[in-house]
C-alpha positions as CSV (number, residue, x, y, z in Angstrom):
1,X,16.3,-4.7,3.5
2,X,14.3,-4.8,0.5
3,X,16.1,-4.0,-2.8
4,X,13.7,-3.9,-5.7
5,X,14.3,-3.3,-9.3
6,X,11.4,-0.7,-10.3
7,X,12.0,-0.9,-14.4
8,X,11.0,-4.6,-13.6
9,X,8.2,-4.1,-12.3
10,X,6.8,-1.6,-14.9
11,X,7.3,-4.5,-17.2
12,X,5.1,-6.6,-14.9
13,X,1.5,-7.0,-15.5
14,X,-1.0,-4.3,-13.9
15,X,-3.3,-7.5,-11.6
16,X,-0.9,-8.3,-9.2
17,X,0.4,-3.9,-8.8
18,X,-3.7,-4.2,-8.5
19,X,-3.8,-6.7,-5.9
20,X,-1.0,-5.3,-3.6
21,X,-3.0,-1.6,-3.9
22,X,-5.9,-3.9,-2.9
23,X,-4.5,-5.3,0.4
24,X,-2.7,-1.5,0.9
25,X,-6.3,-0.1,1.2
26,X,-7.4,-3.7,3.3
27,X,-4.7,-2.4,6.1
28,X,-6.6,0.8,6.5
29,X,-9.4,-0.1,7.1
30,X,-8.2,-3.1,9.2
31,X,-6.3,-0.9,11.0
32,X,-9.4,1.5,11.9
33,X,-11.3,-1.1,12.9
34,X,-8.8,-2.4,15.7
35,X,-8.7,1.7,16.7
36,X,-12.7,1.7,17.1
37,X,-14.2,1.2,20.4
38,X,-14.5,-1.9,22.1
39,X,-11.9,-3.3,19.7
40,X,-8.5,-4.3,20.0
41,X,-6.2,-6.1,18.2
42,X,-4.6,-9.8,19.0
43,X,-3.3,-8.9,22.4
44,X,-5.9,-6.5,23.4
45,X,-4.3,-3.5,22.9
46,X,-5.1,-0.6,20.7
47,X,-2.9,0.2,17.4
48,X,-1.4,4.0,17.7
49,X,1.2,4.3,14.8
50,X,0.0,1.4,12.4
51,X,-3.3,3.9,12.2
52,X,-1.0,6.6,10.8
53,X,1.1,4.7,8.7
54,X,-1.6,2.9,7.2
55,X,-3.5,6.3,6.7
56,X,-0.5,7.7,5.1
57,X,-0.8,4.5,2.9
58,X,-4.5,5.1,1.6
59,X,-4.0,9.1,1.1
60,X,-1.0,8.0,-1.3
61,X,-2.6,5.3,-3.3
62,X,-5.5,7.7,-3.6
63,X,-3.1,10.1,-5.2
64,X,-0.7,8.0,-7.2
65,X,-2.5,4.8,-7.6
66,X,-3.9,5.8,-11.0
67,X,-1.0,6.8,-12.9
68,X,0.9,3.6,-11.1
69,X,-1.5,1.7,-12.7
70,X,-1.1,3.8,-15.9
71,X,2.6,3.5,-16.1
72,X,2.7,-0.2,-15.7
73,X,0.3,-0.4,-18.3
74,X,2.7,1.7,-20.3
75,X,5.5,-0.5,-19.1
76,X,7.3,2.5,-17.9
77,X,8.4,3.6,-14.7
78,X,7.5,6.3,-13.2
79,X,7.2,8.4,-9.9
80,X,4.1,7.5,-8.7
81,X,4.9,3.7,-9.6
82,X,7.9,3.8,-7.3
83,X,5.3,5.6,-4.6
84,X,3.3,2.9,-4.8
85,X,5.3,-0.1,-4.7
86,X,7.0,1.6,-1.9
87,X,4.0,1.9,0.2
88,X,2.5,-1.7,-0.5
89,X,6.2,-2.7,0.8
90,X,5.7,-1.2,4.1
91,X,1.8,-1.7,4.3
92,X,1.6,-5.0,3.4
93,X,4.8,-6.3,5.5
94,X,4.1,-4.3,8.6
């Protein structure tokens, strides 16, 4: 379980919100690389549902990462903060 304090982090500075959305977008197209052919990941195999979840990742960032971004620089929390941090939870410790 992960319990995070949101209002915290909109207190936080915007570089490391930043750097997570950074590695968020790395696992996309990590993870679309290991899907293309002749590729496969540690084991050989092919990834089916990290390819989903980490497109799922990329479509939110590109839809929330601004006002994130904007709402930490605020120091505020907001919606699409709590999106965000939510998704570079899962993407980054999948």
């Amino acid at each position: 379980m992960v319990l995070v304090d949101t209002d915290v982090i909109a207190k936080a500075l915007a570089k490391p919100l930043m750097a997570e959305m950074g590695d968020t977008i790395a696992t996309y197209f990590e993870a679309r690389a290991c899907r293309a052919p002749c590729r496969g990941n540690q084991v050989a195999g092919k990834p089916a549902l990290a390819v989903g979840l980490a497109t799922m990742c990329w479509q939110c960032l590109q839809k929330e990462g601004k006002a994130a971004k904007e709402a930490v620089d605020a120091g505020m929390c907001n919606a699409s903060l709590k999106t965000i941090f939510e998704i570079n939870t899962c993407a980054t410790r999948s």
